[in-house]
C-alpha positions as CSV (number, residue, x, y, z in Angstrom):
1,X,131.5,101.3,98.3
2,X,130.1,98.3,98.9
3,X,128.7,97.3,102.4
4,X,127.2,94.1,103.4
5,X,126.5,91.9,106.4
6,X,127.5,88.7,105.3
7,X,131.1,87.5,105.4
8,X,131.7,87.8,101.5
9,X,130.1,89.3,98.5
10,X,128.7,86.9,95.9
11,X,130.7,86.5,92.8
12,X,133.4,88.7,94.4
13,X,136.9,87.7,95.0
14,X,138.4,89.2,98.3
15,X,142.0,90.2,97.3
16,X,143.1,91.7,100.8
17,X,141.9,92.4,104.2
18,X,142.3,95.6,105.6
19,X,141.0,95.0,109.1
20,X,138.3,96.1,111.6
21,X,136.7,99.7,110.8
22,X,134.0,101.3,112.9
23,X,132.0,104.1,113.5
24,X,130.1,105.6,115.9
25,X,127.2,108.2,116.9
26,X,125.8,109.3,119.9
27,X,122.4,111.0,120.6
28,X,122.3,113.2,123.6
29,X,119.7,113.7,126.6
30,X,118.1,116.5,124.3
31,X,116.7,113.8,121.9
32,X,115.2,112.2,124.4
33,X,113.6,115.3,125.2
34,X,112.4,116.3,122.1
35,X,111.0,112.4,121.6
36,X,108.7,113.0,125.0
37,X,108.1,116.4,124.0
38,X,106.9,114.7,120.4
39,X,104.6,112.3,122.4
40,X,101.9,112.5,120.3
41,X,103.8,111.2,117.7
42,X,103.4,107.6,119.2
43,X,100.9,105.7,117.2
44,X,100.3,102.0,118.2
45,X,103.8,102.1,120.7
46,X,105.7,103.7,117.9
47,X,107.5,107.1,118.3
48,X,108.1,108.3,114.4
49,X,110.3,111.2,115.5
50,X,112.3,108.6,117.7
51,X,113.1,106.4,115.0
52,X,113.9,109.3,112.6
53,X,116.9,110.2,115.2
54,X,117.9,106.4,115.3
55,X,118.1,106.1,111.6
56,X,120.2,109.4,111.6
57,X,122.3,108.3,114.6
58,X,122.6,104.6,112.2
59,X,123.5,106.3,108.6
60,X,126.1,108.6,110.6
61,X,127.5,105.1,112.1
62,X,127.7,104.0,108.8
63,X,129.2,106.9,107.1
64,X,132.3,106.7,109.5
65,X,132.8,103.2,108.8
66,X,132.3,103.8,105.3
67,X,135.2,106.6,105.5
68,X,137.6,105.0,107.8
69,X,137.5,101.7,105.1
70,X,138.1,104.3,102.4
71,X,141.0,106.0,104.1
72,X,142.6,102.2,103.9
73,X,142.2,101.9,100.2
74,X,139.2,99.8,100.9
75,X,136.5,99.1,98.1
76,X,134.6,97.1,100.2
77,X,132.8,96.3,103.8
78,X,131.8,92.6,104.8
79,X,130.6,91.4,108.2
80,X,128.7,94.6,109.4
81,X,127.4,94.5,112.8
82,X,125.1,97.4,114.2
83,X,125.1,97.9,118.1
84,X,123.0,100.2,120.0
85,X,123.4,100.8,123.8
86,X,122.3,103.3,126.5
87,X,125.7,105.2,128.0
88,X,125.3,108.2,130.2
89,X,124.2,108.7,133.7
90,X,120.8,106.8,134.0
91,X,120.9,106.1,130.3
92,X,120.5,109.7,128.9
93,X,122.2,108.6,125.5
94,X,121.9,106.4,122.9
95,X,125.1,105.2,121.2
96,X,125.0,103.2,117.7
97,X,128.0,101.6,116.5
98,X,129.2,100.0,113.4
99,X,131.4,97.5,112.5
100,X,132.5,95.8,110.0
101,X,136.0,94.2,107.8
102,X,137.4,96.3,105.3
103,X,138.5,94.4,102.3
104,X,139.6,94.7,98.7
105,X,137.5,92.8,96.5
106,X,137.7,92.2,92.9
């Protein structure tokens, strides 16, 4: 499937909109802990075993959306948006969404 986060594909015609699809991951408090417990990972501010659970948390975002504009009959996603916010008492998760319009395009 095609996904993209510009409102159309080049050289594509958009034959039907299916509407708004999303998905959605959460990493719990124990990621967090296992990202201070990886504290020598940090090199020059970074945290590589942080940003390996974000990309996980993002391709399992993606995968929902992917799914949800499949079950439509959707060949296509344009438009995709990727949130992150802190949710949980005093921020103890981190939740990615995606977002995005599910279309037919030919």
């Amino acid at each position: 499937m095609l996904v993209t986060t510009t409102p159309s594909l080049e050289g594509q015609t958009i034959r039907r909109y299916h509407g708004i699809v999303s998905g959605e991951a959460i990493m719990g408090t124990n990621v967090f802990r296992d990202m201070f417990a990886g504290i020598r990972d940090i090199v020059g501010g970074r945290s590589a075993s942080y940003e390996k659970e974000l990309r996980k948390a993002k391709a399992l975002a993606m995968e929902q959306m992917v799914e949800e504009a499949h079950e439509l009959g959707a060949n296509a996603v344009i438009g995709v948006d990727l949130d992150y916010e802190t949710v949980g008492d005093k921020g103890s998760m981190l939740m990615v969404v995606a977002s995005g319009t599910a279309v037919t395009v030919k």
